[in-house]
mmCIF file as Biopython writes it, N, C-alpha, C and O atoms, coordinates in Angstrom:
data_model
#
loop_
_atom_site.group_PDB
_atom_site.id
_atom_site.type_symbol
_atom_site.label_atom_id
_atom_site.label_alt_id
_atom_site.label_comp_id
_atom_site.label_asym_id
_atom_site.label_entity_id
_atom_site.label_seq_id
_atom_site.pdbx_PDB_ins_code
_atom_site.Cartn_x
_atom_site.Cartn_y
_atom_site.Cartn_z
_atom_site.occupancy
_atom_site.B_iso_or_equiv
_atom_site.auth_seq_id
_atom_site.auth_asym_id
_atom_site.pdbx_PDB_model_num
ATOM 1   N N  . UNK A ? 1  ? 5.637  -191.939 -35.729 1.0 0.0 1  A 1 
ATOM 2   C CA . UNK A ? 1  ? 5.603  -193.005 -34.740 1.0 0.0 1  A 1 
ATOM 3   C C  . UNK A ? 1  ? 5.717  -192.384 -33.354 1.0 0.0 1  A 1 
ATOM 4   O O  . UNK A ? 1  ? 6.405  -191.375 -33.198 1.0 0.0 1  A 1 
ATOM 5   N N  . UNK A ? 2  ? 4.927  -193.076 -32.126 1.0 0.0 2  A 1 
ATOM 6   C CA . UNK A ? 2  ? 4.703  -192.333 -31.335 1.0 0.0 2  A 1 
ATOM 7   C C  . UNK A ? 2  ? 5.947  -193.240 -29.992 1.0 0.0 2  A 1 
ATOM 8   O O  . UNK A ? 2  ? 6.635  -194.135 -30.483 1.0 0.0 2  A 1 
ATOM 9   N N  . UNK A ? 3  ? 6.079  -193.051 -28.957 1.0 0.0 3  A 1 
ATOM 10  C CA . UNK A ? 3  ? 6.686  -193.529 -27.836 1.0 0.0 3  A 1 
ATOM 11  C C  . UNK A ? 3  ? 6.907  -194.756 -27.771 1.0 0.0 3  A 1 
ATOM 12  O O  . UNK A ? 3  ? 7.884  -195.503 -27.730 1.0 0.0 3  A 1 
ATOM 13  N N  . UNK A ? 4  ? 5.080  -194.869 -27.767 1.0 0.0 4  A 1 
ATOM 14  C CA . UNK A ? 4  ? 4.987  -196.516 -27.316 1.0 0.0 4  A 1 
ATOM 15  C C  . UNK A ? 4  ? 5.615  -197.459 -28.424 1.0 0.0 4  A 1 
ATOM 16  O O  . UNK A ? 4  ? 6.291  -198.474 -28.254 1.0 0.0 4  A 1 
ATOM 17  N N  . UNK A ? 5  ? 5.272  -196.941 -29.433 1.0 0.0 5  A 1 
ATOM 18  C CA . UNK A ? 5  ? 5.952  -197.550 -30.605 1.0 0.0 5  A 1 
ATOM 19  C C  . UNK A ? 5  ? 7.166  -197.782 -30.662 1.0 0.0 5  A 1 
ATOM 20  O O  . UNK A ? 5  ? 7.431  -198.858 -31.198 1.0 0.0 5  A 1 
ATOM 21  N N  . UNK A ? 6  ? 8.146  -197.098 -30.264 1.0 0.0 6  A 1 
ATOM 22  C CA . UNK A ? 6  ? 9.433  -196.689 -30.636 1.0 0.0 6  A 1 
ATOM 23  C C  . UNK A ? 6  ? 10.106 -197.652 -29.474 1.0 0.0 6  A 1 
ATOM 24  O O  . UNK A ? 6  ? 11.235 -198.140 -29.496 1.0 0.0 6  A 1 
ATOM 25  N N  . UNK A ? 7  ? 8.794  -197.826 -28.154 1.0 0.0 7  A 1 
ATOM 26  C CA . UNK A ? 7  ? 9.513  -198.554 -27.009 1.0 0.0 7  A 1 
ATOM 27  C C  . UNK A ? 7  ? 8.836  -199.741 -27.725 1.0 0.0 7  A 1 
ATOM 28  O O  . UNK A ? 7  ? 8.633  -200.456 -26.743 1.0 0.0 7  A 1 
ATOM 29  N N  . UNK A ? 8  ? 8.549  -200.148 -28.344 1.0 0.0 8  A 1 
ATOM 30  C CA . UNK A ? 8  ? 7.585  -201.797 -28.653 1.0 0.0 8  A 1 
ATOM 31  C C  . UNK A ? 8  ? 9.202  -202.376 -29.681 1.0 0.0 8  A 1 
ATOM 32  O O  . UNK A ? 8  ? 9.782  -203.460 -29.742 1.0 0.0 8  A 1 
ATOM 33  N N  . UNK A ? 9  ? 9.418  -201.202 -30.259 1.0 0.0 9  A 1 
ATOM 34  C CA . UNK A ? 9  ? 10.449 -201.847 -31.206 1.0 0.0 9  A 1 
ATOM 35  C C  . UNK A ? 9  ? 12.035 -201.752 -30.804 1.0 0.0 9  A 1 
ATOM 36  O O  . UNK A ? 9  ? 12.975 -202.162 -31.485 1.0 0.0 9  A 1 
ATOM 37  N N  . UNK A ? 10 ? 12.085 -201.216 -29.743 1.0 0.0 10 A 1 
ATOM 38  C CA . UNK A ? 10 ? 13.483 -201.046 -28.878 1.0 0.0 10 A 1 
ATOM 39  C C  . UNK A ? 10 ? 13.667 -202.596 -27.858 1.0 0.0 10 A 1 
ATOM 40  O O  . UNK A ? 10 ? 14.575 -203.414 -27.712 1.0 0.0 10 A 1 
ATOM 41  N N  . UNK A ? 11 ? 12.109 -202.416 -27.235 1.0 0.0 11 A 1 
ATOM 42  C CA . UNK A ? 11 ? 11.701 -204.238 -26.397 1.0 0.0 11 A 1 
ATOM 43  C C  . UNK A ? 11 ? 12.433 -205.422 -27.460 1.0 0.0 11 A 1 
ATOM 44  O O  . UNK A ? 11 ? 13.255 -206.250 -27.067 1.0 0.0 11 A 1 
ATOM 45  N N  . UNK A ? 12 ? 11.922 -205.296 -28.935 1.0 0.0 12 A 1 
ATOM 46  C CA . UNK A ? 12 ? 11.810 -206.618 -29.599 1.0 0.0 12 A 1 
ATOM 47  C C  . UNK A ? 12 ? 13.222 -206.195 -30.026 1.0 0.0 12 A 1 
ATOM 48  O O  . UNK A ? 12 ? 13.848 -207.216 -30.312 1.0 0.0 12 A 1 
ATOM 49  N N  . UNK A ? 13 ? 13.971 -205.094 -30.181 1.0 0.0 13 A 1 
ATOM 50  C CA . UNK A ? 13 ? 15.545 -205.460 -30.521 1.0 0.0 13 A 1 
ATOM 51  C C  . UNK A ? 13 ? 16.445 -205.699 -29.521 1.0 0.0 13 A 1 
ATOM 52  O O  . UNK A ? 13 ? 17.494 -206.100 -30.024 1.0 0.0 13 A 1 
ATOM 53  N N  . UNK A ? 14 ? 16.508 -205.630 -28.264 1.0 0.0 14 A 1 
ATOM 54  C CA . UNK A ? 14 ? 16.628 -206.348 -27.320 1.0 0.0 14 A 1 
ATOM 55  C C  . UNK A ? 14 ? 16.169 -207.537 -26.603 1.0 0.0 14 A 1 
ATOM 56  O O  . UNK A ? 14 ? 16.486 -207.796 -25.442 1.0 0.0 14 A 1 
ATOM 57  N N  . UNK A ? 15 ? 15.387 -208.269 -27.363 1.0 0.0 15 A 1 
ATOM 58  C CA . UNK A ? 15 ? 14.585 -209.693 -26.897 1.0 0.0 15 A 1 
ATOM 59  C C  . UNK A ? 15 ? 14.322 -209.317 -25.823 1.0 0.0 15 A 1 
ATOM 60  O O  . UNK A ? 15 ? 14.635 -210.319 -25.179 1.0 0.0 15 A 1 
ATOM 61  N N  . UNK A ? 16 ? 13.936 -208.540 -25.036 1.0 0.0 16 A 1 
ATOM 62  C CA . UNK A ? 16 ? 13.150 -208.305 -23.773 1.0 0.0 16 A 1 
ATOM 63  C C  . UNK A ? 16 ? 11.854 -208.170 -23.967 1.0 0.0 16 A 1 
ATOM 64  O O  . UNK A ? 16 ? 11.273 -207.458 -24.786 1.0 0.0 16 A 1 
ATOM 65  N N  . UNK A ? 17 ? 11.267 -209.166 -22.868 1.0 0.0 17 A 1 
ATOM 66  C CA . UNK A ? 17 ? 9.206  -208.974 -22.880 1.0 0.0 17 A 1 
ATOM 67  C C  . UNK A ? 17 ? 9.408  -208.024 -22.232 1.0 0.0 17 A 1 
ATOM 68  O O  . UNK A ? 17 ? 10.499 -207.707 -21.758 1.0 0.0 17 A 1 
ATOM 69  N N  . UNK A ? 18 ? 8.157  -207.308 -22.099 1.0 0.0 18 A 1 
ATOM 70  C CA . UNK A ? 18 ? 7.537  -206.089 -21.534 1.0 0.0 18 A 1 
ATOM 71  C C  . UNK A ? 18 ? 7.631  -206.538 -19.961 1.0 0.0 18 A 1 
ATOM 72  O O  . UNK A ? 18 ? 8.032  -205.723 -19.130 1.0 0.0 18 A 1 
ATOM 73  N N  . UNK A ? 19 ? 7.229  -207.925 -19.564 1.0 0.0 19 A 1 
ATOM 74  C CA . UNK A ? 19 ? 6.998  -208.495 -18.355 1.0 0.0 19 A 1 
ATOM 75  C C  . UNK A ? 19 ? 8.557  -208.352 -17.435 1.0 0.0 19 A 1 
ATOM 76  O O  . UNK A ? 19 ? 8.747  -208.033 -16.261 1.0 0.0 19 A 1 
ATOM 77  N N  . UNK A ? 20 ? 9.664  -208.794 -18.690 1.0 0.0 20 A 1 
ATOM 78  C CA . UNK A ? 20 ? 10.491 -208.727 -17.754 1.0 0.0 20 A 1 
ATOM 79  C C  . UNK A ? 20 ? 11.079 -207.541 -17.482 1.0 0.0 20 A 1 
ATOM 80  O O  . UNK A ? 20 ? 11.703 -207.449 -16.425 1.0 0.0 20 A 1 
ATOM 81  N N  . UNK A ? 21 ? 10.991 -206.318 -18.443 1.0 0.0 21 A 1 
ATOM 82  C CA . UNK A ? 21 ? 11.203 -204.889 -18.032 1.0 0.0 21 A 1 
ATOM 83  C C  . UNK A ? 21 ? 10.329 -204.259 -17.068 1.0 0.0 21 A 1 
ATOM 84  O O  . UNK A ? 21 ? 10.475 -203.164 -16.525 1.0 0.0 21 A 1 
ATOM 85  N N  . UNK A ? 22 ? 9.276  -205.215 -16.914 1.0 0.0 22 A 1 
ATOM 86  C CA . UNK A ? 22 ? 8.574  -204.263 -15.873 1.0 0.0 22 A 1 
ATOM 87  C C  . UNK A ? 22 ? 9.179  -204.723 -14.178 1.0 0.0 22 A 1 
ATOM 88  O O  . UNK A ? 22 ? 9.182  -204.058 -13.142 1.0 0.0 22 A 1 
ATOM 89  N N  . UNK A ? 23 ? 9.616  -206.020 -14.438 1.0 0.0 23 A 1 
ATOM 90  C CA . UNK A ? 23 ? 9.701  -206.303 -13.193 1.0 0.0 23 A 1 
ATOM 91  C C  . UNK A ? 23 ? 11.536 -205.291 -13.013 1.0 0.0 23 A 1 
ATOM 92  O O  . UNK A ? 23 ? 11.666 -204.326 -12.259 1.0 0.0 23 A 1 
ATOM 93  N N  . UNK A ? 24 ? 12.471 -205.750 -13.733 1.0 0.0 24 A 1 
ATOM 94  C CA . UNK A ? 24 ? 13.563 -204.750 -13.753 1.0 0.0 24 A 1 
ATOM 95  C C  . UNK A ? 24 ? 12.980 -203.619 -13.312 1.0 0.0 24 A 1 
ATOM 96  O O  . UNK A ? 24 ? 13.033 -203.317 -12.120 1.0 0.0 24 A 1 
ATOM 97  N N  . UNK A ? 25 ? 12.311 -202.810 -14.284 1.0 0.0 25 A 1 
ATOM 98  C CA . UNK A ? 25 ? 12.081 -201.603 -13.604 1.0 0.0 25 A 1 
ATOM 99  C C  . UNK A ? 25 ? 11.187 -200.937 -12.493 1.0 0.0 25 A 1 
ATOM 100 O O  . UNK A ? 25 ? 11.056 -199.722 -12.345 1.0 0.0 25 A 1 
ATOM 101 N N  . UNK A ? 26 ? 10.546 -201.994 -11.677 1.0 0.0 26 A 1 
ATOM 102 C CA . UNK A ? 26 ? 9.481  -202.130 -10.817 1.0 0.0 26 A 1 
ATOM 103 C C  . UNK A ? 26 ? 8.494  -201.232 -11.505 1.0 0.0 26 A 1 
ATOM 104 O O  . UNK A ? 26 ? 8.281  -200.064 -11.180 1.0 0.0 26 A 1 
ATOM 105 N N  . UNK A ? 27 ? 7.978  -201.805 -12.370 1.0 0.0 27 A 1 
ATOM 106 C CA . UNK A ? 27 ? 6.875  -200.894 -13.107 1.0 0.0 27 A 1 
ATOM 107 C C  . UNK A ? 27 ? 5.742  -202.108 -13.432 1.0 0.0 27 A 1 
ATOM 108 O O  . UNK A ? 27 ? 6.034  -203.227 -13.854 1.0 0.0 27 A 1 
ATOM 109 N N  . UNK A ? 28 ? 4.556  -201.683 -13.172 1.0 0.0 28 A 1 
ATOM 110 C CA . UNK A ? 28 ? 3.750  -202.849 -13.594 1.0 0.0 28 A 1 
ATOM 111 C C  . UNK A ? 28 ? 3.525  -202.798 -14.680 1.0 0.0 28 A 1 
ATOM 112 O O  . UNK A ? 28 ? 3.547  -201.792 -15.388 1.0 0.0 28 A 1 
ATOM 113 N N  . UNK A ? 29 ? 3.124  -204.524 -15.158 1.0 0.0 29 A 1 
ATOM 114 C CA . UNK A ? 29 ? 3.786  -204.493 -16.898 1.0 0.0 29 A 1 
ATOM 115 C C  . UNK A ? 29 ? 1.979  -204.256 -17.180 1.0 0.0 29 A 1 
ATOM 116 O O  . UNK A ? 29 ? 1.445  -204.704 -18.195 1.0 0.0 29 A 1 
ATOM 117 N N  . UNK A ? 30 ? 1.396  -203.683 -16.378 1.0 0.0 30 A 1 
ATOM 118 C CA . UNK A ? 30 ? -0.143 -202.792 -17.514 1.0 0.0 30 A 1 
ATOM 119 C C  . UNK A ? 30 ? 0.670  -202.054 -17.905 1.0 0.0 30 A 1 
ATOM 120 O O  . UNK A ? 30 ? 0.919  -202.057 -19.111 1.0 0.0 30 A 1 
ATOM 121 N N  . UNK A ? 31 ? 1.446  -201.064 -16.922 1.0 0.0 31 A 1 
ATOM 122 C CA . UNK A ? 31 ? 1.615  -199.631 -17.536 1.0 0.0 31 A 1 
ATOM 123 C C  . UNK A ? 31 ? 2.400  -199.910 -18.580 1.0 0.0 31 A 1 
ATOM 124 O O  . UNK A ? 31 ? 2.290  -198.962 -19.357 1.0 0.0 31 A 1 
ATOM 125 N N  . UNK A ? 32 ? 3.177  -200.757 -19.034 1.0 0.0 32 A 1 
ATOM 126 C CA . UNK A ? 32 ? 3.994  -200.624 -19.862 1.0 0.0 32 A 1 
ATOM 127 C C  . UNK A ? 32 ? 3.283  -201.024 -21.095 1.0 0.0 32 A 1 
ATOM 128 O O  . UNK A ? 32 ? 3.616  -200.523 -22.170 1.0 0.0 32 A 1 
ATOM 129 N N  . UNK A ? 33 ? 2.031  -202.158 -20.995 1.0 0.0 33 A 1 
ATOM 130 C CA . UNK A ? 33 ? 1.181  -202.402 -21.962 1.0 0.0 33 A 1 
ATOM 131 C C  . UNK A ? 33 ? 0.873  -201.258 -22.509 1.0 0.0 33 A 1 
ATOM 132 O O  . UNK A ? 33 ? 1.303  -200.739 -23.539 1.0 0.0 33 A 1 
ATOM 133 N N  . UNK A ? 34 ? -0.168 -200.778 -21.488 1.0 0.0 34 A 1 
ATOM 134 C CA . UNK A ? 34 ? -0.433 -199.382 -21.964 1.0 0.0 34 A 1 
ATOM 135 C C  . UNK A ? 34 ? 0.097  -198.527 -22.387 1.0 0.0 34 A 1 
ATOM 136 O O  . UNK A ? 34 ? -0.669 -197.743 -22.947 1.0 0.0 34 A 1 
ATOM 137 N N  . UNK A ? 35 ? 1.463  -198.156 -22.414 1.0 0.0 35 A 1 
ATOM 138 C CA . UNK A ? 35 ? 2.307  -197.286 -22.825 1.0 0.0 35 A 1 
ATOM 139 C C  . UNK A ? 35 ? 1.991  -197.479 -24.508 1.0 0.0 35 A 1 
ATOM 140 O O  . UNK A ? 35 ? 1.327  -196.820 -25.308 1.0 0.0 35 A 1 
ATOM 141 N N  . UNK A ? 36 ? 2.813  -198.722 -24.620 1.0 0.0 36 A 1 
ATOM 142 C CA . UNK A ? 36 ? 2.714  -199.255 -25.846 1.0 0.0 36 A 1 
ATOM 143 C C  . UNK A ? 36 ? 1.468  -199.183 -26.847 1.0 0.0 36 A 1 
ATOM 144 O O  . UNK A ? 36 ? 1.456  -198.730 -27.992 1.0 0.0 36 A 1 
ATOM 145 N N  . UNK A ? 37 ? 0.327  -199.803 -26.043 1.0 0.0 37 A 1 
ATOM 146 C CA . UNK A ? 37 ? -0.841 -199.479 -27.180 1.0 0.0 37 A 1 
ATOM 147 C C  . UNK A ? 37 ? -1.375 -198.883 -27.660 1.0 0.0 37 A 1 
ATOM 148 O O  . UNK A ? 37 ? -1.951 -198.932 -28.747 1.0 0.0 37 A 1 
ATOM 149 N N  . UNK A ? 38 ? -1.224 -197.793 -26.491 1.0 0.0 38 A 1 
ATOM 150 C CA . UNK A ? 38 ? -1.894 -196.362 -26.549 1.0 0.0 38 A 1 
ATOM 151 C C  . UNK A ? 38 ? -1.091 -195.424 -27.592 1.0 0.0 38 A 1 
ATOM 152 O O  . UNK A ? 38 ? -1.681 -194.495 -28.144 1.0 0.0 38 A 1 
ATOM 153 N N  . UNK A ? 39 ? 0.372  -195.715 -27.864 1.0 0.0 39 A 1 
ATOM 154 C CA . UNK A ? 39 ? 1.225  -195.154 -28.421 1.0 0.0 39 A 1 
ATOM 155 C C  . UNK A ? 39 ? 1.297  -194.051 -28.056 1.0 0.0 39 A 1 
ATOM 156 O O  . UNK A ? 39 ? 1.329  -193.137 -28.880 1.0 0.0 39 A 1 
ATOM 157 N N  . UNK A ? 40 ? 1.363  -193.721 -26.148 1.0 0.0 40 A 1 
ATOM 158 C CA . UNK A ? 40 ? 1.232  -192.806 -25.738 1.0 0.0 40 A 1 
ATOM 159 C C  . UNK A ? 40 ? 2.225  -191.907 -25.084 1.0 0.0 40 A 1 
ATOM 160 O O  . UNK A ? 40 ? 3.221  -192.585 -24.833 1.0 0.0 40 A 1 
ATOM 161 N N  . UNK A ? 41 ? 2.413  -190.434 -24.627 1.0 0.0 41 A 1 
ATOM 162 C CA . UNK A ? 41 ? 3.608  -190.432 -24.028 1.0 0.0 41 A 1 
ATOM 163 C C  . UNK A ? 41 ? 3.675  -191.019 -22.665 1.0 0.0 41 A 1 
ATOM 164 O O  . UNK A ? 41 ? 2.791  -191.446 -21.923 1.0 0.0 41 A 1 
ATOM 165 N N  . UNK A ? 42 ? 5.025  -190.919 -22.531 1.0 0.0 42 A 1 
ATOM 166 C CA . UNK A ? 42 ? 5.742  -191.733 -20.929 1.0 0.0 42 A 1 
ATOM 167 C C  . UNK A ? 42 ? 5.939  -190.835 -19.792 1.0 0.0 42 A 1 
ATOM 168 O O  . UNK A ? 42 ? 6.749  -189.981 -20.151 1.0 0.0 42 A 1 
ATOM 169 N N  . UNK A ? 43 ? 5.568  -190.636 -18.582 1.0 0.0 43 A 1 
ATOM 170 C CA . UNK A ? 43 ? 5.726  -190.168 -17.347 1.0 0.0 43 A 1 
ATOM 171 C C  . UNK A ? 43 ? 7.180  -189.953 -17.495 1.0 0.0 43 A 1 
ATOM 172 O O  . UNK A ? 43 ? 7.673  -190.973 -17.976 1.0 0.0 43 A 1 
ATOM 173 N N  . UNK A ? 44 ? 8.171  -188.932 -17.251 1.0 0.0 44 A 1 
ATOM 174 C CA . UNK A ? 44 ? 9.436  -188.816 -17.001 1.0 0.0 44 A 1 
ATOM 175 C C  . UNK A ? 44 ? 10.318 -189.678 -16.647 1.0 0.0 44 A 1 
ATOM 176 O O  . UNK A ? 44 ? 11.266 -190.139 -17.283 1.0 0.0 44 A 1 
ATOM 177 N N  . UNK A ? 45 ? 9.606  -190.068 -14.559 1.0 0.0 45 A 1 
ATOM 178 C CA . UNK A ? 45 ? 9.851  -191.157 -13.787 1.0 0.0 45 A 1 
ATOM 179 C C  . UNK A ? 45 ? 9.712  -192.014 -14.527 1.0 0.0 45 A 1 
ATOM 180 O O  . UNK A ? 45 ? 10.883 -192.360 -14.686 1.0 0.0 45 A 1 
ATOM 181 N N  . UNK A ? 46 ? 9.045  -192.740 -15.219 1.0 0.0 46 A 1 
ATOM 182 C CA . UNK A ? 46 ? 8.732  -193.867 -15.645 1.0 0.0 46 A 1 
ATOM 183 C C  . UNK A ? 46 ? 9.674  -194.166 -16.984 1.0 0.0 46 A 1 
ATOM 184 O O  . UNK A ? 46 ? 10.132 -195.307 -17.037 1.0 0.0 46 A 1 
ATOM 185 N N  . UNK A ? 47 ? 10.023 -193.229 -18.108 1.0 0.0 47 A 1 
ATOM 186 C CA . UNK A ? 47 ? 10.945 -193.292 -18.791 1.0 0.0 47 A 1 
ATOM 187 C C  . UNK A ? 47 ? 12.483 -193.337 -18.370 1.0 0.0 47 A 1 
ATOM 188 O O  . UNK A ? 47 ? 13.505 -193.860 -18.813 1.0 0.0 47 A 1 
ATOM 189 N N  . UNK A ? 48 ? 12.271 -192.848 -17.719 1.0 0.0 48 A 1 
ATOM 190 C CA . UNK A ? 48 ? 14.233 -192.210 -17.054 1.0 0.0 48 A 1 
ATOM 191 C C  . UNK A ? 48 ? 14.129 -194.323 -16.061 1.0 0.0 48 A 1 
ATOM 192 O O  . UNK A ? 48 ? 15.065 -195.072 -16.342 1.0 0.0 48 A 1 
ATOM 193 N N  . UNK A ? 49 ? 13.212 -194.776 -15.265 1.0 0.0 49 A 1 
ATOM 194 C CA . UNK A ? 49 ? 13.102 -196.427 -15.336 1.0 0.0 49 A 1 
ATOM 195 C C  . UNK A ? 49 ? 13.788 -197.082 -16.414 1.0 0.0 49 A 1 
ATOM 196 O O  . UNK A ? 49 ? 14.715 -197.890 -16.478 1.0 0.0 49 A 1 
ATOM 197 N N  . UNK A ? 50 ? 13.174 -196.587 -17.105 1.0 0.0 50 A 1 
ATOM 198 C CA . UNK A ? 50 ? 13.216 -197.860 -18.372 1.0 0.0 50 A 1 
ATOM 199 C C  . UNK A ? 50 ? 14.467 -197.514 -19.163 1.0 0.0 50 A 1 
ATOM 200 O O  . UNK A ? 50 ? 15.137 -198.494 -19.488 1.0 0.0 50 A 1 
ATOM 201 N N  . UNK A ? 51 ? 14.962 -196.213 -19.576 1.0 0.0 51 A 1 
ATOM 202 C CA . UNK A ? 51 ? 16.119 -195.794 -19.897 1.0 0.0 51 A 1 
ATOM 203 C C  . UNK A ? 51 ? 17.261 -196.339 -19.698 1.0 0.0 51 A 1 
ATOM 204 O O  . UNK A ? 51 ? 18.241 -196.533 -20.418 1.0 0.0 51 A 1 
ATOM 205 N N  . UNK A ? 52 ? 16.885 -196.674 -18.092 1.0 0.0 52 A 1 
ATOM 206 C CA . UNK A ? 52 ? 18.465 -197.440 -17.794 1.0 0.0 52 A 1 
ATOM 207 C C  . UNK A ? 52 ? 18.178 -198.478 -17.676 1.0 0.0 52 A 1 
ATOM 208 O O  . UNK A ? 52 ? 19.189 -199.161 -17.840 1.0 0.0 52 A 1 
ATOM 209 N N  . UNK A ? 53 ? 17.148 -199.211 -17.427 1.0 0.0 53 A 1 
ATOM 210 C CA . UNK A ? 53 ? 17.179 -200.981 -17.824 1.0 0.0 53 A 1 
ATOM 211 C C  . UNK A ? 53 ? 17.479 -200.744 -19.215 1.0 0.0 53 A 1 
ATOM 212 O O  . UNK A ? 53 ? 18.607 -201.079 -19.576 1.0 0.0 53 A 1 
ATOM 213 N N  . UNK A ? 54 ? 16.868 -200.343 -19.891 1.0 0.0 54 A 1 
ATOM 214 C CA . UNK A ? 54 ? 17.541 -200.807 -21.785 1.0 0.0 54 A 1 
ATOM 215 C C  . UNK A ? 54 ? 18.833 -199.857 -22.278 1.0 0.0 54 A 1 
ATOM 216 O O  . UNK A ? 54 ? 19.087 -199.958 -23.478 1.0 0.0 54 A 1 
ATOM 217 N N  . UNK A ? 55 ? 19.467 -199.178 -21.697 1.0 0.0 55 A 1 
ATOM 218 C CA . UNK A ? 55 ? 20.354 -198.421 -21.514 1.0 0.0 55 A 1 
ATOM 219 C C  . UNK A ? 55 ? 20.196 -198.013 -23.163 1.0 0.0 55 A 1 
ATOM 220 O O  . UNK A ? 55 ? 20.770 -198.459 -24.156 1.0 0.0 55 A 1 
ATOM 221 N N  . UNK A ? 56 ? 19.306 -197.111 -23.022 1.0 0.0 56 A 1 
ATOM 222 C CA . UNK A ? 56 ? 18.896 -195.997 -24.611 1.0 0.0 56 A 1 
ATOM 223 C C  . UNK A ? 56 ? 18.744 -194.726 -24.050 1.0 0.0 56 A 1 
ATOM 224 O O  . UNK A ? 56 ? 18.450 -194.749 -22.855 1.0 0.0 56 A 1 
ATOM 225 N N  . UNK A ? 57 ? 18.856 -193.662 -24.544 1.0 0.0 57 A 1 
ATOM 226 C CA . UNK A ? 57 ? 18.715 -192.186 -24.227 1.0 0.0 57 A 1 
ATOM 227 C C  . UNK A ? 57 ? 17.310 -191.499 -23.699 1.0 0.0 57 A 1 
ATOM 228 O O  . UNK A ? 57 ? 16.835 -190.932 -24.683 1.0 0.0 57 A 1 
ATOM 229 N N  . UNK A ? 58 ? 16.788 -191.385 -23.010 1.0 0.0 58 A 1 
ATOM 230 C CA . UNK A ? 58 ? 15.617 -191.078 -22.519 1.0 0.0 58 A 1 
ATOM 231 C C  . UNK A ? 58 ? 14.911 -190.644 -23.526 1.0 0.0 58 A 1 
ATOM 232 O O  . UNK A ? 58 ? 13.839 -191.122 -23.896 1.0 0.0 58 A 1 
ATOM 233 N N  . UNK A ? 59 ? 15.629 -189.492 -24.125 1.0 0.0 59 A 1 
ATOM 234 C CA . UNK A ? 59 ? 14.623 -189.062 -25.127 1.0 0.0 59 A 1 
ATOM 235 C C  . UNK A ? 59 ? 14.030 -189.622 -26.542 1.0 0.0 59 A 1 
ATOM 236 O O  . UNK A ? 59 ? 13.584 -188.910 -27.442 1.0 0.0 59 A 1 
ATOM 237 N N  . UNK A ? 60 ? 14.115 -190.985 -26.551 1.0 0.0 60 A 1 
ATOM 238 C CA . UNK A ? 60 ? 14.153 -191.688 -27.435 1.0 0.0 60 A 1 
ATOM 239 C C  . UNK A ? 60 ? 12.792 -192.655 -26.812 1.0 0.0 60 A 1 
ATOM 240 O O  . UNK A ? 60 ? 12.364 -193.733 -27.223 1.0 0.0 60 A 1 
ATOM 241 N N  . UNK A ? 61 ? 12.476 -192.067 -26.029 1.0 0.0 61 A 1 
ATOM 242 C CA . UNK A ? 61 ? 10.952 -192.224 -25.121 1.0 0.0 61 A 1 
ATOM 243 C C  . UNK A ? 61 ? 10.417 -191.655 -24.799 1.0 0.0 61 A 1 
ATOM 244 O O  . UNK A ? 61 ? 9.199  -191.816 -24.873 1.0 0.0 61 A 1 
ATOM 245 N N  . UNK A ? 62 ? 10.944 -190.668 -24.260 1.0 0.0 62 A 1 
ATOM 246 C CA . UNK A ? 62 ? 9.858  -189.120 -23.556 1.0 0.0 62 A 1 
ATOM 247 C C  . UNK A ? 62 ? 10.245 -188.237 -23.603 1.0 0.0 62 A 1 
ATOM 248 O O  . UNK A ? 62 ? 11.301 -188.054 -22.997 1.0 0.0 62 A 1 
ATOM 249 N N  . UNK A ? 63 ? 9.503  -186.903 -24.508 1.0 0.0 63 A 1 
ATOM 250 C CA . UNK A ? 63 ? 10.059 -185.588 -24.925 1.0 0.0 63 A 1 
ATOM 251 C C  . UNK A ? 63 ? 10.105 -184.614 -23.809 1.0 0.0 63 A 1 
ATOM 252 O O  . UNK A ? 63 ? 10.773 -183.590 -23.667 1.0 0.0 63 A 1 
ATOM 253 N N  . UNK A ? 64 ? 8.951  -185.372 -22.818 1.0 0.0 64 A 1 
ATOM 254 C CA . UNK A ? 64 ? 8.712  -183.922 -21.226 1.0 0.0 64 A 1 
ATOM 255 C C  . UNK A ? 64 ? 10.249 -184.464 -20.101 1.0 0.0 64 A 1 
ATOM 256 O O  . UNK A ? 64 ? 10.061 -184.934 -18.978 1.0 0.0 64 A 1 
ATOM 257 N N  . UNK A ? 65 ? 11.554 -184.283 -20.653 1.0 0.0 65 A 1 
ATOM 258 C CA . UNK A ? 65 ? 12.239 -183.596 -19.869 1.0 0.0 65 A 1 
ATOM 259 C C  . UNK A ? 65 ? 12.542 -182.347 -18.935 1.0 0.0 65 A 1 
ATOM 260 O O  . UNK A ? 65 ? 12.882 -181.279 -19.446 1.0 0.0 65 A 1 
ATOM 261 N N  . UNK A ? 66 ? 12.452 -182.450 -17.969 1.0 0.0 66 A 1 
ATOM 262 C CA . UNK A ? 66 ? 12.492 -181.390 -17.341 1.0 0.0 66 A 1 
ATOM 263 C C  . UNK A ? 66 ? 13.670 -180.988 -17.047 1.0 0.0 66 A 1 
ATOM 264 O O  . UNK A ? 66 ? 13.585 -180.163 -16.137 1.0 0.0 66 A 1 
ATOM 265 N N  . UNK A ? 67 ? 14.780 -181.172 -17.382 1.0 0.0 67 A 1 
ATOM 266 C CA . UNK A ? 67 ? 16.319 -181.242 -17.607 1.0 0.0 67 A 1 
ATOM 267 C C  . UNK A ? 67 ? 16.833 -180.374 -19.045 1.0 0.0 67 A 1 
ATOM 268 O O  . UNK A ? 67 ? 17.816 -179.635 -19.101 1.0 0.0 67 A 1 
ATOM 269 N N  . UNK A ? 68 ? 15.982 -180.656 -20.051 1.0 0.0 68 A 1 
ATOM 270 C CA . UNK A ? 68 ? 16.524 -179.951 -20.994 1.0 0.0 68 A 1 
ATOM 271 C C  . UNK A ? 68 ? 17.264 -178.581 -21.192 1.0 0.0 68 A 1 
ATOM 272 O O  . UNK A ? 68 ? 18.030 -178.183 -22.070 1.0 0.0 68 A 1 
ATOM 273 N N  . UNK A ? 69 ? 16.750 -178.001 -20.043 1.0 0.0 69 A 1 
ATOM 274 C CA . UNK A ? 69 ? 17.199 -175.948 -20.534 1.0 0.0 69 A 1 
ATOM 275 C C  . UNK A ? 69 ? 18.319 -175.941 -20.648 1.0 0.0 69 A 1 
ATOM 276 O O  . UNK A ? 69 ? 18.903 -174.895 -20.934 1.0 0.0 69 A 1 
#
């Protein structure tokens, strides 16, 4: 299972639409569509967003940390 996936099923266990995380995270809710359908990876910026609106571990969305070493 890829990102988008993992964020499609993190959205629906938090009853949050995509619409209203996008506006929380000032992210437009294409990109977040797109995230999702594409089951694609997530921009850093754009994960480390959404991380703390759904308060889950970044990497549980996007593996390109640049923090890790």
């Amino acid at each position: 299972m890829g990102y988008g996936k993992n964020l499609k099923e993190i959205l629906d266990r938090k009853d949050m639409t995509v619409k209203e995380l996008a506006r929380r995270a000032g992210i437009a809710p294409t990109t977040i569509y797109s995230i999702i359908q594409r089951d694609a990876a997530i921009r850093f910026d754009t994960a480390l967003k959404i991380s703390n609106i759904l308060d889950i571990p970044i990497n549980s969305i996007c593996k390109d940390n640049p923090y890790d070493d």
